[in-house]
Structures are given as C-alpha cells and as structure tokens.
N, C-alpha and C positions, 0 to 999 in steps of 0.2 A: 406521904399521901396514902392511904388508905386505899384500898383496894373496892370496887364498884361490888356491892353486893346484889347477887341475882334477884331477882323482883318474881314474883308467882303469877304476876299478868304481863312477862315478855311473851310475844309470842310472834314469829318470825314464820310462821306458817303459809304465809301469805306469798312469799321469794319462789317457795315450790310451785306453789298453785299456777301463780302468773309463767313461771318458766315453762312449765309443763303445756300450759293451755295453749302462749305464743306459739311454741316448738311444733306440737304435735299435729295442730289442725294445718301450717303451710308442707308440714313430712305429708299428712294424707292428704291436701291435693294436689303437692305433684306425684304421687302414686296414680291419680288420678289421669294429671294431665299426660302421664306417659302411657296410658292404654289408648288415651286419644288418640296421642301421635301414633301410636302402633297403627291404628285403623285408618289414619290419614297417609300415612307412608304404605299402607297393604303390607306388614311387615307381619308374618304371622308370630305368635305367644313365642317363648319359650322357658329355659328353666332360669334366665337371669330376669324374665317377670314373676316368674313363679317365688321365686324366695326373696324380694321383695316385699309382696306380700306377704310373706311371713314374717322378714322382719317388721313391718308396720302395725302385722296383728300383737306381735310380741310385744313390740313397745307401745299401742296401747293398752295391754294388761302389767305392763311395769307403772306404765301411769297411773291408771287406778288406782293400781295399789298401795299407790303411793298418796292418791288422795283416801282411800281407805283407811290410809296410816294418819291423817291428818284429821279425818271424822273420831277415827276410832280409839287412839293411842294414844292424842298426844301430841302428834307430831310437830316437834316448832315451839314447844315449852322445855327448859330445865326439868331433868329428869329426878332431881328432891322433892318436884312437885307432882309429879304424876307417881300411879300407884303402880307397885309392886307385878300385880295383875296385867294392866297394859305394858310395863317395860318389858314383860317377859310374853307376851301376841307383839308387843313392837320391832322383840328380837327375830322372834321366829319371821316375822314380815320382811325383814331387814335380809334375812339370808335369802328368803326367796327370790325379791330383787336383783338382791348379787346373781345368781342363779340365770333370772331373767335378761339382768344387764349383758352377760357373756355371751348367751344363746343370741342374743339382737346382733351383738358384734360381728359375729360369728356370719350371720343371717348375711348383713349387709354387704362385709367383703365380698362374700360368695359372690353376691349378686352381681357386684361392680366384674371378678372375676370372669362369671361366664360373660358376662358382656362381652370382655374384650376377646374372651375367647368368639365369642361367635362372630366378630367385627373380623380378627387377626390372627383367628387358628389355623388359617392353612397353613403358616409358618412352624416346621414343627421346632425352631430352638425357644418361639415362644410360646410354642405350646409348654414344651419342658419348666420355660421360665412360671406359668400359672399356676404349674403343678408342686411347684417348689414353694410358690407361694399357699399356696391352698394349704401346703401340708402344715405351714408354719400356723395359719390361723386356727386351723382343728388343734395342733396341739396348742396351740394360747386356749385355747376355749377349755380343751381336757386340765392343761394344769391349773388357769386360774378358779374352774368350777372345784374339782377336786377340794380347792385348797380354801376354799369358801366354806365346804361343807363339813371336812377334815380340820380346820385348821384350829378347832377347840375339841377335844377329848376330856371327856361324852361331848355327844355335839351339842346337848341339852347346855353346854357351860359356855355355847354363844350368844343364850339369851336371857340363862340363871346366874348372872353372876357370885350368886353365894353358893355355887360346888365347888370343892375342892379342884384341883389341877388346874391345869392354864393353858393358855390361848397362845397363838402367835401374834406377833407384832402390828395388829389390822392396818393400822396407819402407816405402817412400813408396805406392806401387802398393798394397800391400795395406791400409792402411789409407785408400786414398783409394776401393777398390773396397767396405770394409766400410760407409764411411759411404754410399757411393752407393747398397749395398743397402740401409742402415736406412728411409733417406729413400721409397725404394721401398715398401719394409713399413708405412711411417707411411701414404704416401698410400691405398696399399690397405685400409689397416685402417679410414681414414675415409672411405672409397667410401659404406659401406652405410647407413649414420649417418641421412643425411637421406629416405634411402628409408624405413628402419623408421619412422620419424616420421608418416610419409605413411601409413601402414595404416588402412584402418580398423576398429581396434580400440581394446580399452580403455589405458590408460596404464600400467596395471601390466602389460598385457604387451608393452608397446613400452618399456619400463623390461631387461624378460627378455631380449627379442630384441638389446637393446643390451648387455647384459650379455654375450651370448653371443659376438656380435662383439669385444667390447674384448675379451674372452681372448686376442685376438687378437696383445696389445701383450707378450705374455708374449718373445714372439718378435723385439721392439724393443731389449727387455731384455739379453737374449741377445749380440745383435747389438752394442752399445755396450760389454760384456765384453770381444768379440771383436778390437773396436777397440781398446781401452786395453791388452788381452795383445799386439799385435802388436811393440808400443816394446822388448819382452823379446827381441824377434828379433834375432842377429847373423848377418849371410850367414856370416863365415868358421865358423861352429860351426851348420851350419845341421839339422846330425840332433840336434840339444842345442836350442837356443835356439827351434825353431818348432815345438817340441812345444805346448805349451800353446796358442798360438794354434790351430794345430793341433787342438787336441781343444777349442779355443772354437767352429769353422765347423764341425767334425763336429757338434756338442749345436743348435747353430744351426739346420741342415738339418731334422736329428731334430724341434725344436720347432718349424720352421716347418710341419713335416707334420702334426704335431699340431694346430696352430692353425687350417688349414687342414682340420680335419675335424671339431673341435668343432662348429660349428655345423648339424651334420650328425646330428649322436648325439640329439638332444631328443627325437627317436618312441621313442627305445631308452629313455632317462630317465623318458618320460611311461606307456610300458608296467610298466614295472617298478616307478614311483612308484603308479600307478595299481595293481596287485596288491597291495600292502601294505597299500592301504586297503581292498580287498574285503570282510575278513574283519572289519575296523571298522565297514565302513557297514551289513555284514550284521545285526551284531548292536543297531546301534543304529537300522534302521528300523523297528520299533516305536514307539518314542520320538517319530520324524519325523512318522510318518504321526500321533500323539495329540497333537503340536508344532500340525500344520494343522489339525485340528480343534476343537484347545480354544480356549474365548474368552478374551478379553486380559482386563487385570483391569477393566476397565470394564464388563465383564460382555455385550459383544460381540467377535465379531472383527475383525482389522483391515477397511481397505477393501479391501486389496488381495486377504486372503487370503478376503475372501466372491465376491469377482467371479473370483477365480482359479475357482469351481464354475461358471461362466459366462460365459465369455471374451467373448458376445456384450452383456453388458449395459455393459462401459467395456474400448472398443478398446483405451485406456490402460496397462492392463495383460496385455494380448494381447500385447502389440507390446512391452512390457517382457522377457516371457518368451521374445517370437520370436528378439529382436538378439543377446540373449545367448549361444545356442547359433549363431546363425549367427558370431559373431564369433569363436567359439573355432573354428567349422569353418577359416574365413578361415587363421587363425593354424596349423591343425593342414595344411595346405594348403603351407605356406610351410614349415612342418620338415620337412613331406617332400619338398619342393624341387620343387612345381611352380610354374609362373608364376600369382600372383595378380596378379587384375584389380581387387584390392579398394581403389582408394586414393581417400579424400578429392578 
C-alpha cells in the first residue's frame, strides 16, 4: 500500500488554538479566584501568590506566541510547504518557547512550594525537605534551558538547518525533559501528605485536606500525555509534527497553575457552601432548639444533653464541645494559608 502523501492544505493548527484557549482562560480564573479567597480568609499576600502570578503572566506569553507562530509561520502545515523564511522565525519562536516552557515550570513549583512552606514551615525537617526540593527544580530549569539554547552549535543551526554541524537528539531531549518534569510533580504532590496527617484535627478533615492536595496529580496526568505525543514529533516537518506535543506542554502549564491553586480556593468553597445552608438552618431552628429540650424516649434526656445546661457539673462534656470548634478554627487557619502550630 502506498504511503499517504502530505497534501499542502492539512493544516492541524486549530488542536493548539482550542488547547491553549480551553487551558489558559480556567489557569487565569483560578489565579483569580484565589486572591478572592485570600481577602475572604483575611489571609494577607505572600511570595507563593507572588509567583503565581508570574507563572500565569509567563504562560500567557508562551501562548501567544504560539498563536503568533500559527498567524505568522505556519504553524500546523507540513514544512515542504511553508518558506524557508518562516521555518527559520518558526525556529527561532520554537526555542523561545522552550525557554518560556521551563521558566513557567520552574514558576509554578515554586509557588506550590512556598505554599506549603508557609502552611508547614515551622517544622524544620520539612523545611529541609522544600529546600531539597527547590534545589532539584532550579537545577531542571538551569540544565533543561541550557540545553534548549546549547543543544545546536551555532545556535543559528536550531532553526537553519542547512549549516554545517549538529544538534542533539530533540525528540530524545524532549521527552527525557517531560519525564524529568513528571517526577518533579510526583515529589511535590507528595511533599504535603505526611504533614496533613500530623494536624491536629479530626480524620475526616485530614481525609479533605488530602483530597485537596491529590488534585494535585491532575497535572501528572497531563504530563505522561505530553510524554507519549512527543514519539509523533519528526524534526524534518517540525511546524506539522510538534503541534500536538506542543498543545500537550501548553494544557500542562495551564493545569499545573490550576493545581497549584486549588488548594487555595476552600475559604471561597466554605463561604459559598456555607450561604446555602443559611436559609436551611434558618427555617429548621425551631426544630433544633425542641431537638435539645425534649426527652429521649426513656422519658429523660440524654447525659450529655442535661449537663450541656451546666457545663460545670461533667468537664466531660465541656471539653467535648470546646475541641470541636477549636479544631475547625485550627483547619480554617490552614485554608487561609497561615502557619499552624497545631500538630500532634
């Protein structure tokens, strides 16, 4: 059977576009929705909103660019059919990306980072633990940029491919750089793990706070996509074949900002959860208050609910009613992202 010859009107441009537009616009509003929560928890700024924002500024100028590469170059046609001219602005576009993609990754960890630093730093073996991590991301970021920029001598010969000398293995590179991120992502995601554990609070809400973390892994997901679309990649057809990938590290980015602020939104959740029942609990304390005063069917009330009129007569249930509200305080402390002292 004959081999499918390329056509001069494929054009697969369209895969980046929709990726990019889905990804980026629900990454900026939860950047969004977590300054909210910041101002509804009273939780003042710090540097794990600070670079955030940066990375969302970044990964809107990786998008761009990337639709600049699809106005301007090409982007999403076989490169037999585009000119000489744009392959060589498509290359130079292509390494900035790279450039761009690393710096965003780079961005985002951090952010997730200080987070839990400022949740779980008074612990200093996890403080050690961030700082081991921190260092591992700067050096991903220093060797995979380097190696973006270096990895053709001249560097002119990663977007002229008619100089002389040679390149290294891109599609080896790029998947050797995705799994190096996943791995990255993995360890960060299980940073927080053993800290929630350690709260002192109830188990169902160290069940939630873990919940909110693993969301985390949405982004692992992603990641292993991005891996397995790379094998699609051929250098000679590289505005054709590194689309997809391409619009796998665009949704990447997107979902790692996302990930990185879930944890963040629970005061915004717990207010809004919290109004819905107002209008419930309104109409049913009547109910409540004749709940605590009628006798059980034994024809008293319980013990707990006679001594609740007398907190002094059994400590027992003083102290039943004190932990419970201080435990939620403990936990409302920690979604609004200040450092709790609270741990077992």
């Amino acid at each position: 059977m004959a081999p499918v010859q390329d056509q001069p009107n494929d054009d697969i441009s369209w895969r980046i576009l929709v990726g990019t537009i889905v990804s980026i616009i629900p990454a900026t509003i939860c950047v969004i929705l977590r300054f909210i929560a910041r101002h509804i928890a009273r939780a003042s700024l710090w540097w794990d909103d600070y670079t955030i924002v940066g990375a969302l500024t970044i990964n809107w100028a990786m998008d761009s660019l990337r639709w600049a590469q699809v106005a301007l170059y090409d982007y999403g046609h076989h490169a037999q059919y585009v000119s000489q001219d744009k392959l060589d602005e498509f290359g130079k576009s292509f390494t900035a990306v790279q450039v761009l993609y690393f710096t965003n990754t780079v961005f985002t960890k951090a952010s997730l980072l200080l987070l839990f630093y400022r949740i779980f730093g008074i612990v200093r073996s996890f403080r050690w633990a961030i700082w081991v991590v921190a260092f591992l991301a700067v050096a991903y970021f220093i060797a995979c940029s380097l190696t973006a920029l270096v990895g053709c001598l001249p560097l002119s010969k990663a977007w002229d491919t008619r100089e002389p000398d040679r390149c290294i293995n891109e599609v080896t590179f790029f998947r050797a750089n995705g799994i190096g991120n996943m791995v990255l992502d993995f360890i960060v995601l299980c940073l927080p793990f053993p800290m929630a554990w350690r709260l002192n609070t109830t188990t169902r809400q160290k069940f939630i706070l873990s919940g909110i973390f693993l969301l985390g892994g949405f982004v692992c997901i992603v990641s292993i996509l991005r891996i397995v679309s790379v094998k699609s990649a051929v250098i000679p057809d590289p505005t054709y074949t590194s689309l997809v990938p391409a619009t796998w590290s665009t949704v990447e980015q997107s979902v790692g900002i996302i990930c990185a602020c879930l944890p963040t939104l629970r005061p915004l959740f717990r207010r809004f959860y919290g109004a819905t029942k107002v209008a419930s609990t309104r109409n049913n304390s009547a109910d409540v208050v004749f709940a605590q005063n009628r006798p059980s069917i034994s024809g008293r009330r319980s013990f707990c609910d006679e001594e609740s009129s007398s907190m002094s007569r059994n400590p027992s249930c003083s102290t039943q009613q004190h932990n419970r509200p201080a435990s939620i305080r403990q936990l409302n402390e920690l979604s609004g992202g200040y450092r709790s002292p609270t741990f077992q």
